[in-house]
Structures are given as C-alpha cells and as structure tokens.
C-alpha positions in Angstrom: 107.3 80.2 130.4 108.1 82.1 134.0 109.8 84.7 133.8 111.9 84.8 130.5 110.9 86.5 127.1 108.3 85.0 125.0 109.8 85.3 121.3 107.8 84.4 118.3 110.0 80.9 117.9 108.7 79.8 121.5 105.1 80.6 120.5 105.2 78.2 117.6 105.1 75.5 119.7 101.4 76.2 120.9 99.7 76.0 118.1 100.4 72.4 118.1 98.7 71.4 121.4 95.9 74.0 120.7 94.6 72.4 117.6 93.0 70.0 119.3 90.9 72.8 121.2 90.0 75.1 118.2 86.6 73.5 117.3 85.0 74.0 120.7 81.6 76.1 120.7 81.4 80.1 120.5 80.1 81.1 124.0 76.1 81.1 124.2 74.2 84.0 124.0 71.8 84.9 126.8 69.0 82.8 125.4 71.3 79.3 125.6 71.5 79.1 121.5 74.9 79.6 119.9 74.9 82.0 117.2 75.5 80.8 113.5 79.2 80.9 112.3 78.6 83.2 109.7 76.8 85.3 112.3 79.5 85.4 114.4 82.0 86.1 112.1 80.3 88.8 109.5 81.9 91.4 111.5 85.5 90.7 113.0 85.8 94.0 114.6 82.5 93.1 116.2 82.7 89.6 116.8 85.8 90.5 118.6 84.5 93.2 121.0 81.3 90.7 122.2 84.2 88.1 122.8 85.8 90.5 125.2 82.6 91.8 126.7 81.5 88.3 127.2 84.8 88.2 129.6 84.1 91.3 131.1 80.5 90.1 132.0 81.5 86.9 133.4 83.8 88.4 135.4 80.9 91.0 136.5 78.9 88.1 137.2 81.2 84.8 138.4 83.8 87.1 139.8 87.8 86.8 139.3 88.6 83.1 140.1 85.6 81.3 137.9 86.7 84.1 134.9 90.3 83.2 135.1 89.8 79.6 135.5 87.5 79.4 132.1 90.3 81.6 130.8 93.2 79.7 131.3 91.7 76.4 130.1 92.0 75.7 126.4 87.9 75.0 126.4 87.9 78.6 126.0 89.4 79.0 122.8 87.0 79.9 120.2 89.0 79.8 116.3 91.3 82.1 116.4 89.6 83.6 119.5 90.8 83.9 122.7 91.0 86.1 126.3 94.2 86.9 127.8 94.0 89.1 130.6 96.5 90.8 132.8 96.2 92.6 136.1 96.8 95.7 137.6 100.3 95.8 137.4 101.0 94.4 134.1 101.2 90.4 134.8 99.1 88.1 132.8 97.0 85.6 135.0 95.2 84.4 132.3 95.9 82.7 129.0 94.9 79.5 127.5 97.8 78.6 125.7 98.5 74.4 126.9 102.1 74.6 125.6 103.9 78.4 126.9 103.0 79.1 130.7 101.9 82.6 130.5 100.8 82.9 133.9 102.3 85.4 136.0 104.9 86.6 133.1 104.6 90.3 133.0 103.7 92.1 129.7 107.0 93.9 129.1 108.7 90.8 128.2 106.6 89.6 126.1 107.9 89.8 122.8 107.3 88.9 118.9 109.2 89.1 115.9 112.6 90.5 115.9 112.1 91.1 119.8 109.6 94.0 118.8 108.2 94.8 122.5 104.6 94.2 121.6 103.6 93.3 125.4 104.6 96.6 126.4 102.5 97.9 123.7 99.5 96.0 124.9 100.3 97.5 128.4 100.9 100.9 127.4 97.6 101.1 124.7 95.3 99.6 126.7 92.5 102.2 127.9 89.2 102.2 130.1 87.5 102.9 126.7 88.5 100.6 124.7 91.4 100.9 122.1 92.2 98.7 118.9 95.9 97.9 117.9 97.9 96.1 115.4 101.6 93.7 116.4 102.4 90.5 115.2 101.2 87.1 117.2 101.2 83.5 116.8 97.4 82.3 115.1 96.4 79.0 117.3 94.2 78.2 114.2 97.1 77.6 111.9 100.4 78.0 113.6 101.0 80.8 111.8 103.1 84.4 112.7 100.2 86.5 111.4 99.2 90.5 111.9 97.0 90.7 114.7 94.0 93.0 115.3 93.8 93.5 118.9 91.3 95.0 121.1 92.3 96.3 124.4 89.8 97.5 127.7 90.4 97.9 131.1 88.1 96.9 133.6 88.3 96.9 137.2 92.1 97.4 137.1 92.3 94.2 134.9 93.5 94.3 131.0 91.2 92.2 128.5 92.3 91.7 125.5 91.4 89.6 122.5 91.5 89.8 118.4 91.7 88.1 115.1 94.5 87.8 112.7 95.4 88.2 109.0 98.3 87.6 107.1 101.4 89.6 107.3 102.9 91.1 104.1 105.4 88.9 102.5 109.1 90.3 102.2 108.9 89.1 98.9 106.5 92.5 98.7 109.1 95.2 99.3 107.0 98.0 99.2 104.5 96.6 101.7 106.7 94.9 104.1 108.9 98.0 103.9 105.4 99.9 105.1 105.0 97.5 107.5 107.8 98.0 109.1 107.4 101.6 109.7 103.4 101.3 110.8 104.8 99.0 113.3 107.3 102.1 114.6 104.6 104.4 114.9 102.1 102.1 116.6 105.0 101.3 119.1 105.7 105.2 119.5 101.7 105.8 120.2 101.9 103.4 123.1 104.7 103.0 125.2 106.1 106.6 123.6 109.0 107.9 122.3 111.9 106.0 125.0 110.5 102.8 124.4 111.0 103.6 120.9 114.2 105.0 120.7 115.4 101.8 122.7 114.4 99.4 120.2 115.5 101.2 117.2 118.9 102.2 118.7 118.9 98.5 119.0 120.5 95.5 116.0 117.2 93.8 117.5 115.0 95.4 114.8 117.2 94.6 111.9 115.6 92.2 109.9 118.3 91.6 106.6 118.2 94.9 104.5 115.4 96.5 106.6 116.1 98.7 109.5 113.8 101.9 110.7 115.7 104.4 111.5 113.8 108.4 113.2 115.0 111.9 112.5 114.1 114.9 114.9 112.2 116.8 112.1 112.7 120.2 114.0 116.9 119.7 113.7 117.2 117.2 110.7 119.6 115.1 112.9 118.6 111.1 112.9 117.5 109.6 117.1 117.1 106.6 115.7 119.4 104.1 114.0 120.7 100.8 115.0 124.5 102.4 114.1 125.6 104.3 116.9 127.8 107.0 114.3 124.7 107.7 112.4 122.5 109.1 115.1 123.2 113.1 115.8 125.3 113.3 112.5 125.3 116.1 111.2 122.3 116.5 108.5 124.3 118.2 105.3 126.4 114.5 105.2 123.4 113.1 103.8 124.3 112.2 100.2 124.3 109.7 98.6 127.2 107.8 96.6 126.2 109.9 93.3 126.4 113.2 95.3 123.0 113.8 95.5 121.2 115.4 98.6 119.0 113.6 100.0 118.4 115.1 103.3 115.3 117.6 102.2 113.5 114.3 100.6 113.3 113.0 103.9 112.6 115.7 105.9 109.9 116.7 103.3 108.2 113.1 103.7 104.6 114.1 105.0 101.8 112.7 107.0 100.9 110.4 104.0 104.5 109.3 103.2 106.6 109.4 100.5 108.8 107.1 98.6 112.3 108.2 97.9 115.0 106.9 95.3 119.2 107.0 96.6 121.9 105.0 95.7 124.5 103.8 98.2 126.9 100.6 98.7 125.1 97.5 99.9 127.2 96.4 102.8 125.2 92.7 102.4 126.1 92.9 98.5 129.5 95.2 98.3 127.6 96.9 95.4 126.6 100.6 94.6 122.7 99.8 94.4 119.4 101.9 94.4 117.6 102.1 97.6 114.2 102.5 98.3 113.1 103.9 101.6 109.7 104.6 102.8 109.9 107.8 105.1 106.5 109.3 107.1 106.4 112.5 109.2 104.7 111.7 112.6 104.4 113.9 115.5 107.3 115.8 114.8 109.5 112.9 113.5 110.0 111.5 110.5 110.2 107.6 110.5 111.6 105.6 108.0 112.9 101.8 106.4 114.3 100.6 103.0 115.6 98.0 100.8 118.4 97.8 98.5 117.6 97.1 95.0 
C-alpha cells in the first residue's frame, strides 16, 4: 500500500497472513523470563503502555534501524499487540502487517470505516506525554473491524503507538451505535479540530444508511455540519418537524451528558412519516448529533 488510502476493506486482508504470527512470545522482561499470560494481560491499559515502552527502550538502546527492523517483521506481533510508528512528519516506517505495505504511507490517508480520517487523528492526538484514543481498526487476532484503544507517545520526534481492541456496538443496537457515532465526532474534533471535522461531516463519506452526524454552532442555533449542503446555515426557526412541533430548543438544550430527543419526519430510505430518534451532546460550544428512523 504506497501512497493510496488504507480503507477498512483493504485491511481485511491482513489478518489472513498475520494468523500465522499471532502466537509468537510477549517480549522478555529484563531478567530473560516472559511474563505469565494472565500477567500480561490483567491490565490492558497497562499491558499496552509496557508494549510501547518496550519500543521506546529499544529504540533508546539498539537505535532506529534495529527498532524498525523488529517492528516491521511480523515476529513482533504479540495477540492483538503490535508497534506502528511514524516519524517526524507524519509517515509510518514501521508496521508489521505481511499483507498492506504501510511503509512510507503518511498518516492522513490512513483511513477506516466509512473513510473516518482516523490516521490524522493518531497524528494530531499523539503527545510527548502520552495520550489514549478510541477509532476503529482491523484486530490481526481475529480479522475483525473492532473498537480500538490506542495509546499514543512521542519520542524523539517519532510517534509510537500500540493498543487492544473490543467489539464495536452492533447496529442492530440503535441506541449505542447511534452513541457511537457521535463519540467518534467528538474524538475526531479533539484531535485534528474543528476543519478536519467540518470536512468529513459536510461530506456523504460519513453516512452509514440512516445514520449521519450532523453539528450546530450552539452560540447561533444554525447547523456547520451536515452532509446536505441546504441544511447547513438554515435558518434555526425551520426546525419542525412533520407534526409541527419545534424541535430546535431540544437540541440546542442537549448538555454535556446528552440527551435523547423524539421527532417525526419522512424517511427518505422508507417514503414514510416515522419517529426519529437522535442522540444530540453539547461539546465545546457545539452541539453534535446522529439518529435513526423508527
């Protein structure tokens, strides 16, 4: 892969030729003795922060070319568990995927599910001290899109990154895939900011059947954000819904916690008047939101 997007339907095809790799050894600890498996998994959020130490220090110790070289060879995978790191400007130049070449592909194209820009996240997140984040990736243990829990450090002007994975909620769960969907739009805003953002969700990229996320500028009411180009800066008293209802204040009241609000309007999927449910969270000044028709 040089030089193109990564999408979440090339990325299926590593888990294939990585199988084969996923039973190698946890690195040794300083004595020579590999930990225990339950040992080294009690604590994901630990386990995963020693895995990216362990590159650090190897790196520290071996210096760039040994470090990358372990990196990029599927020996180092580990489970679930593996280093990618980038360099200074953003490019990965190591990965240990045997199917996708990630080498020299630059973060901002990588991409997952519905071309969400979760490379640029990565890129933008990452921090001297250390930060956790949460996208969607390919598990090399089961071949499986899964939520992953990233952490991030920069070191010596390179990114290391590495993290576990759990399941994703199913769309078959409304409620949580619709929350889902807007967690993802506010971890996106935290990183890359509020252009990135905007970009995306202006964007038919991030529809995904009935679910869209759509952001209104909670200081004028009027919606930034919406993959329809005649819904964004419209003016805020036209939200009602097909009964007549008002619906504008329910959003605009959504707080910090989020809300779940109740309207009815024709199902352009269905041709039918139906209730929609829409999730709607007031963050930094904008309240972000998704739905589903009934």
């Amino acid at each position: 892969m040089m030089g193109r997007v990564v999408t979440a339907a090339v990325l299926v095809a590593v888990a294939v030729v990585a199988a084969a790799a996923l039973a190698c050894a946890a690195p040794e600890r300083q004595d020579g003795r590999a930990p225990s498996a339950e040992a080294r998994r009690s604590d994901q959020a630990a386990y995963t922060q020693a895995f990216v130490q362990r590159a650090i220090d190897r790196y520290e110790a071996d210096g760039l070319e040994d470090t990358l070289a372990h990196y990029r060879s599927v020996e180092s995978f580990d489970g679930q568990y593996y280093v990618f790191i980038a360099d200074e400007g953003g490019t990965l130049i190591a990965h240990p995927s045997p199917e996708v070449d990630f080498q020299g592909v630059h973060l901002s194209e990588v991409r997952t599910t519905n071309e969400y820009p979760s490379g640029q996240m990565v890129l933008d997140a990452a921090s001297e001290d250390g930060v956790w984040v949460r996208y969607e990736s390919l598990n090399p243990s089961n071949g499986r899109m899964q939520m992953k829990h990233a952490w991030l450090i920069t070191h010596d002007g390179l990114l290391f990154g590495s993290g576990w994975h759990e399941d994703l909620p199913r769309k078959s769960n409304h409620e949580a895939y619709t929350q889902w969907l807007v967690e993802k739009a506010l971890i996106l805003y935290d990183a890359p900011g509020f252009d990135v953002t905007i970009d995306y969700y202006n964007s038919r990229e991030n529809v995904d059947g009935p679910w869209y996320v759509f952001i209104i500028d909670a200081s004028t009411g009027r919606t930034v954000g919406h993959f329809r180009p005649e819904i964004r800066q419209r003016d805020p008293s036209e939200r009602i819904d097909s009964t007549g209802y008002f619906y504008g204040d329910d959003l605009l009241s959504a707080g910090e916690e989020g809300k779940w609000i109740q309207i009815r309007f024709l199902n352009p999927e269905t041709g039918e008047d139906e209730v929609k449910h829409v999730w709607a969270i007031h963050h930094d000044g904008y309240v972000f939101g998704s739905g589903w028709y009934e």
